[in-house]
MDTraj code that builds the backbone (N, CA, C; nanometers):
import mdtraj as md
import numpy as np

residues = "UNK UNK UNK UNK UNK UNK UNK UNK UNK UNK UNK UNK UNK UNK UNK UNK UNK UNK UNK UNK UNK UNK UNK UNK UNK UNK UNK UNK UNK UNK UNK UNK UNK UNK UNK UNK UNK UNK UNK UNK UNK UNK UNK UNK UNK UNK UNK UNK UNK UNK UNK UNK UNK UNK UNK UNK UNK UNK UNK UNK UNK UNK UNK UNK UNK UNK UNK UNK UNK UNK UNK UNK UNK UNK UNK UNK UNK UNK".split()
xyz = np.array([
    [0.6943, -0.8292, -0.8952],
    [0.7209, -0.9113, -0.7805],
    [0.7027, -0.8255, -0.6552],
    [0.6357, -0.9140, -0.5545],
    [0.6154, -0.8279, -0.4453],
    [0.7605, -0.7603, -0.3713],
    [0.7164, -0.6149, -0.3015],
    [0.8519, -0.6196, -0.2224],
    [0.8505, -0.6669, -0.0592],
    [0.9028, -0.7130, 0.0145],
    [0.9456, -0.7768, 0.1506],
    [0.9915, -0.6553, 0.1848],
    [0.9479, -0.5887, 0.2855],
    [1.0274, -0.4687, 0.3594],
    [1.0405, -0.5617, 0.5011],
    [1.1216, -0.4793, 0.5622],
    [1.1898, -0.5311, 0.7009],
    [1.1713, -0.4010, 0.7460],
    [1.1262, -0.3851, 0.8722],
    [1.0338, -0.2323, 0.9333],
    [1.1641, -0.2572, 0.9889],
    [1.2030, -0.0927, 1.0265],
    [1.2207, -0.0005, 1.0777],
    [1.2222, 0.0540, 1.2455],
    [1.2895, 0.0836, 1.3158],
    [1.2094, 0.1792, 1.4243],
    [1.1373, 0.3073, 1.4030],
    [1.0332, 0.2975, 1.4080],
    [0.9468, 0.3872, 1.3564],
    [0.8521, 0.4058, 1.2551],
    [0.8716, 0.3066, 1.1955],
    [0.8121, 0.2897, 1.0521],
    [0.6315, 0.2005, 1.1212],
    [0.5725, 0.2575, 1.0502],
    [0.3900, 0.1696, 1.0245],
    [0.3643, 0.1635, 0.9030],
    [0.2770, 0.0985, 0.9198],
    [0.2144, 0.0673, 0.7538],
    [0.1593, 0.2078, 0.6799],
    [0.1376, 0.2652, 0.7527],
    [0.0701, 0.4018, 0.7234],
    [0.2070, 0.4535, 0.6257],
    [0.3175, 0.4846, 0.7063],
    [0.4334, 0.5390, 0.6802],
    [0.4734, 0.4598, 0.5103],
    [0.4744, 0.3150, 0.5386],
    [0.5211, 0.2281, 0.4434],
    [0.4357, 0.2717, 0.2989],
    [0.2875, 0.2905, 0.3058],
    [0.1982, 0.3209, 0.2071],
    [0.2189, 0.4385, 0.1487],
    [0.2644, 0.5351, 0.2123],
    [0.3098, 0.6455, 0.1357],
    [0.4395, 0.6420, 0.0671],
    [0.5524, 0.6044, 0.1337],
    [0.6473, 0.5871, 0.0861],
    [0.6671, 0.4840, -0.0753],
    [0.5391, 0.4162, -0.0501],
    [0.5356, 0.2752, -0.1828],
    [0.4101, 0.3540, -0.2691],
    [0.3599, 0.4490, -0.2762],
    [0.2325, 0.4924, -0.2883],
    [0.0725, 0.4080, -0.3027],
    [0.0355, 0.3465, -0.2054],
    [-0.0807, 0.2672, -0.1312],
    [-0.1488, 0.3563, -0.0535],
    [-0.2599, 0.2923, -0.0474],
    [-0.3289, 0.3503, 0.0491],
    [-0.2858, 0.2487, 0.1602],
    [-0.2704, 0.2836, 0.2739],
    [-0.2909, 0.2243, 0.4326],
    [-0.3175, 0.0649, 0.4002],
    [-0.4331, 0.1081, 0.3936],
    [-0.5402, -0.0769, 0.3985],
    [-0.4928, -0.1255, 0.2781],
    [-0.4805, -0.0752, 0.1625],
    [-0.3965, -0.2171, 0.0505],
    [-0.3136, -0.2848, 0.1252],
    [-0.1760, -0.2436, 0.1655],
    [-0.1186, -0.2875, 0.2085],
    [-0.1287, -0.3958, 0.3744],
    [-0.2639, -0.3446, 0.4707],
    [-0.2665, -0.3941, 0.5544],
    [-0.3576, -0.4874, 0.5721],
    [-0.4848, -0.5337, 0.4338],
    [-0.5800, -0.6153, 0.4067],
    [-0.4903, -0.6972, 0.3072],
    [-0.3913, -0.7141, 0.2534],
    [-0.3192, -0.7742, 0.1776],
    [-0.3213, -0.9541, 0.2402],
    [-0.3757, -1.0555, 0.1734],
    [-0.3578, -1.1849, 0.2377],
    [-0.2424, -1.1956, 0.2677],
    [-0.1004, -1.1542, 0.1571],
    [0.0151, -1.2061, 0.2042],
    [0.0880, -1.1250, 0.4012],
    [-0.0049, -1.0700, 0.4487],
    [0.0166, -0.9875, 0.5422],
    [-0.0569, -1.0898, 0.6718],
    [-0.1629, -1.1826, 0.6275],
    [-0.2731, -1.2234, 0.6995],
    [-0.1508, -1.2550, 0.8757],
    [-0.0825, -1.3289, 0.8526],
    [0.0426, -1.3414, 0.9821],
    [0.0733, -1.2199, 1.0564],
    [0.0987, -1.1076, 0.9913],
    [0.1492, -0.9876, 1.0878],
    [0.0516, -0.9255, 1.1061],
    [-0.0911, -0.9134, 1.0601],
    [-0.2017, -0.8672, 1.0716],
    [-0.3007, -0.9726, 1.2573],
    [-0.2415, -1.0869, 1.2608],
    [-0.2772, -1.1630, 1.3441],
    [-0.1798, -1.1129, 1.4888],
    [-0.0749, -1.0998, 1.4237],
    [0.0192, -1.0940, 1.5798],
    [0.0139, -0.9689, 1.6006],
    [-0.0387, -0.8809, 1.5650],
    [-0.0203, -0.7008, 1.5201],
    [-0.1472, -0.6424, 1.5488],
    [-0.2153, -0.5893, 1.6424],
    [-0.3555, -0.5336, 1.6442],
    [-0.3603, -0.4080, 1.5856],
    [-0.2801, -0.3102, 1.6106],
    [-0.2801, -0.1718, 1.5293],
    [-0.1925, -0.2194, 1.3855],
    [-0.1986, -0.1621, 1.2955],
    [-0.1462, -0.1565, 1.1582],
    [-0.0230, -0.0570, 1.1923],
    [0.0250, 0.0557, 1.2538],
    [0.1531, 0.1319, 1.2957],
    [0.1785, 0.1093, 1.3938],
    [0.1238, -0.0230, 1.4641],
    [0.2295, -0.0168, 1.5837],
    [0.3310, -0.1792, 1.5114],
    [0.4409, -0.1944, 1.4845],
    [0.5032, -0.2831, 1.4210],
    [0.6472, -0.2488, 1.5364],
    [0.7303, -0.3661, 1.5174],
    [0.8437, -0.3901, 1.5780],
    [0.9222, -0.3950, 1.4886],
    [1.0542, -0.3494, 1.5065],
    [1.2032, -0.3692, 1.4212],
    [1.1820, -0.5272, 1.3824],
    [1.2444, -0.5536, 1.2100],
    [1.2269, -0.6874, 1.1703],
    [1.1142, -0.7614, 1.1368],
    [1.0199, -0.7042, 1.1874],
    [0.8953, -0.7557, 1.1308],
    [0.8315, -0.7392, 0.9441],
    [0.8397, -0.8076, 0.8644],
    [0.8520, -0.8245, 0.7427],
    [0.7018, -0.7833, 0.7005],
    [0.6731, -0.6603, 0.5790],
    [0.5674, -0.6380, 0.5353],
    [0.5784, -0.6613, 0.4311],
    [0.4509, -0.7200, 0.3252],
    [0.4533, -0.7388, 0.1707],
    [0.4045, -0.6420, 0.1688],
    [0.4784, -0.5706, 0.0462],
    [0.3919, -0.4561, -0.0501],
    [0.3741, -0.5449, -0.2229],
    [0.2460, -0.5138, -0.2462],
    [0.1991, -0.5617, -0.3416],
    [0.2698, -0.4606, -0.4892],
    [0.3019, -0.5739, -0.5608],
    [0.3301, -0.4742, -0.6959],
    [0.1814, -0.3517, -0.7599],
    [0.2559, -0.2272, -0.8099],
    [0.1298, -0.1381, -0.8532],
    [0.0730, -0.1755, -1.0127],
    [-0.0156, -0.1772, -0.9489],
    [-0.1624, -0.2420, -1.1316],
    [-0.1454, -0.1277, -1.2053],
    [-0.1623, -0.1500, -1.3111],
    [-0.1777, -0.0182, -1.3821],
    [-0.3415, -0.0408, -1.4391],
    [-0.3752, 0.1194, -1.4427],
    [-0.5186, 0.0944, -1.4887],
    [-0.5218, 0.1668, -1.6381],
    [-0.6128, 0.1316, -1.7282],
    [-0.6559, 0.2270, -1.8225],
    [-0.7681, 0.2037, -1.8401],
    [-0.8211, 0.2938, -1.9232],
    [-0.9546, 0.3819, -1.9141],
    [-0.9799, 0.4004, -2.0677],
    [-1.0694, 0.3708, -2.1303],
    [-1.1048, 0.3729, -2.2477],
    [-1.2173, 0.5397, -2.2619],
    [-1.1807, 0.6360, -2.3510],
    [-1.2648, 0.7521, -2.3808],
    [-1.2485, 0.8417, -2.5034],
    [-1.3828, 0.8786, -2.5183],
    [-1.3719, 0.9325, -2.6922],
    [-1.2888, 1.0214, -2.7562],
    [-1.2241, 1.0429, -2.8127],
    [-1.1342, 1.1137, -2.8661],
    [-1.1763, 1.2437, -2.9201],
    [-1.1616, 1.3689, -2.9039],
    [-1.1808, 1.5285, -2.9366],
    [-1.3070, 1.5238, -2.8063],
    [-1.2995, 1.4955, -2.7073],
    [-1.4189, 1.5329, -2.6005],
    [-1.2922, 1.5712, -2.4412],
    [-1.3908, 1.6381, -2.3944],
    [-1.2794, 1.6471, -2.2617],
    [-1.3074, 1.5824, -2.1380],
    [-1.2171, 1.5261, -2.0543],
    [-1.2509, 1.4071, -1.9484],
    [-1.1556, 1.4871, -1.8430],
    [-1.2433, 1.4357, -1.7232],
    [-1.1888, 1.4730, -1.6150],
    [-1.1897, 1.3551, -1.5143],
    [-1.0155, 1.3509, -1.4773],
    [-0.9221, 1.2393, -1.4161],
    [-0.8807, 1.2898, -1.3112],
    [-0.9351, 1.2135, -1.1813],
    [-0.8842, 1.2437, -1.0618],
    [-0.8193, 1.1596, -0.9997],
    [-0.7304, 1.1492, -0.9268],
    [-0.6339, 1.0272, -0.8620],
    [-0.6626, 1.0720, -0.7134],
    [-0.7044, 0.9754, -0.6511],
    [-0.7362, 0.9330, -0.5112],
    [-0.6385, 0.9460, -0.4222],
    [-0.5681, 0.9973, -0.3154],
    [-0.5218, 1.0034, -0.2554],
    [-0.3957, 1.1062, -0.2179],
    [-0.2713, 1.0731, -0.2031],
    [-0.1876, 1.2417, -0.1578],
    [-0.0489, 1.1318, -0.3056],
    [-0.0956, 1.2620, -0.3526],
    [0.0355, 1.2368, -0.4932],
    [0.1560, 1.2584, -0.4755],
])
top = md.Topology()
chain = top.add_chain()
for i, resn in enumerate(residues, 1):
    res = top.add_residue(resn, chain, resSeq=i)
    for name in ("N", "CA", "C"):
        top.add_atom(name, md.element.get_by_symbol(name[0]), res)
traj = md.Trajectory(xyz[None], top)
């Protein structure tokens, strides 16, 4: 289930994406966002009370041969 955050003073989406681990734009291309994305021209400039969806995290898997070695990189700051 998605989570509803209620920003902060100080808080941006930037801030919010790390804290939820997202990148930036998941969270700020998100349809359920399309409203605060309209009244909102920067993505970190947000006001106290203003409500962001964070999308639940997908899990991925990856199908690969067994006794061979694979190399797995994860995108972004861990």
């Amino acid at each position: 289930m998605p989570i509803r955050h209620v920003v902060a003073f100080g808080e941006g989406v930037d801030s919010l994406a790390y804290r939820y681990g997202f990148f930036p734009l998941t969270i700020w291309e998100l349809s359920d966002n399309a409203a605060l994305r309209a009244e909102r021209n920067d993505r970190n400039i947000l006001l106290e009370g203003d409500v962001v969806i964070v999308p639940d995290k997908r899990q991925k898997s990856v199908t690969a041969a067994t006794g061979m070695r694979h190399v797995f990189r994860r995108r972004g700051v861990p």
